[in-house]
C-alpha positions as CSV (number, residue, x, y, z in Angstrom):
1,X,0.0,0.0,0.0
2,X,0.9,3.5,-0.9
3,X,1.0,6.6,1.9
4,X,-2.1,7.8,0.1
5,X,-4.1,4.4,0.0
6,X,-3.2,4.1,3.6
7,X,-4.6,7.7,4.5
8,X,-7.8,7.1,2.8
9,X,-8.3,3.9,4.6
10,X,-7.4,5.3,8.0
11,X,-10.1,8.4,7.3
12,X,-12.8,6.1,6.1
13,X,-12.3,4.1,9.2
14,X,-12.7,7.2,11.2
15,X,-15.8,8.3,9.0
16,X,-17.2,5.2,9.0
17,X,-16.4,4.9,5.3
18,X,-16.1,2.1,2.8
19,X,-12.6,3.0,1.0
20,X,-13.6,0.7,-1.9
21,X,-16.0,3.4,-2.6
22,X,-13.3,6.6,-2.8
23,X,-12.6,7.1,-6.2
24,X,-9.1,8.3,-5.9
25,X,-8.1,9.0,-9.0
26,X,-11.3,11.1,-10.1
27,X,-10.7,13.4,-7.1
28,X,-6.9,13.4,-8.4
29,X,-7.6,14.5,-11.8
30,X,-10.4,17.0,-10.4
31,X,-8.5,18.5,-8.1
32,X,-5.3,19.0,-11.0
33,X,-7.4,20.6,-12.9
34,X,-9.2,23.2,-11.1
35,X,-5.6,23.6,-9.4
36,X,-4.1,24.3,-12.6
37,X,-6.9,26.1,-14.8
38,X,-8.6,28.5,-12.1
39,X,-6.4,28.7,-8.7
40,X,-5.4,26.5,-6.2
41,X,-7.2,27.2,-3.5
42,X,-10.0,26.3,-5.8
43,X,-8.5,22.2,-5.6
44,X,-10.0,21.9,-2.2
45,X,-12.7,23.5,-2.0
46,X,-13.7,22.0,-5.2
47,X,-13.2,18.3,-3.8
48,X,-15.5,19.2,-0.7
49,X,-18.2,20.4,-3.2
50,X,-17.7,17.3,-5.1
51,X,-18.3,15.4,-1.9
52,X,-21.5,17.5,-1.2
53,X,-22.9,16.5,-4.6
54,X,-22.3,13.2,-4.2
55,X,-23.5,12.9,-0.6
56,X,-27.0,14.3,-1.9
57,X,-26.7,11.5,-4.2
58,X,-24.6,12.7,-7.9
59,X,-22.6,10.1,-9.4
60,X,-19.1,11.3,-8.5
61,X,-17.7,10.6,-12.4
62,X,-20.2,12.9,-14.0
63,X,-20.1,15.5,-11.2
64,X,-16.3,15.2,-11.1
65,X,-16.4,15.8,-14.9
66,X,-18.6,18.4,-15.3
67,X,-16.5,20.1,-12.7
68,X,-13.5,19.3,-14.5
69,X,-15.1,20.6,-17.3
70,X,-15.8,23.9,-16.0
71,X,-12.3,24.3,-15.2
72,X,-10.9,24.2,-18.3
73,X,-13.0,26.1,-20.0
74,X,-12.4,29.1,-17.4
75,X,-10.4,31.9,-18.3
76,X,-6.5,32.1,-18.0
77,X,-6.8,35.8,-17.4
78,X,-6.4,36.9,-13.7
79,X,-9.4,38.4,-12.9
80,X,-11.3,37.0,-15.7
81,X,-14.5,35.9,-15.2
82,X,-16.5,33.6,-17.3
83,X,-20.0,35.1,-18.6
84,X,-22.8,34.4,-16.3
């Protein structure tokens, strides 16, 4: 086991969490891409949003994606906003 597989596993344990269920990987790639396309800060928070959706009951690929999505399609300029 990796450092990171045995983090998740400790803080499902603690959560009373099935780590089986954690898809790793989509939070990863999520939290790359907001990191790298909006602003940093934005990888966190963005995870904990994800896990909101999916608590209230979203698929976690499709939200993850759609989120993913958004990020790359927001604006490189600092400051920039995309049209509401």
């Amino acid at each position: 086991m990796t450092v990171l597989e045995d983090w998740v596993t400790a803080a499902c344990v603690e959560l009373s969490l099935d780590p089986a269920e954690v898809p790793v990987p989509v939070v990863l790639d999520l939290a790359r891409d907001v990191a790298h396309q909006v602003l940093r800060p934005g990888a966190p928070v963005s995870a904990y949003l994800l896990g909101l959706a999916v608590g209230r009951g979203a698929d976690p690929v499709a939200a993850a994606g759609r989120l993913s999505e958004l990020a790359g399609g927001w604006p490189i300029e600092l400051g920039e906003r995309p049209p509401a």
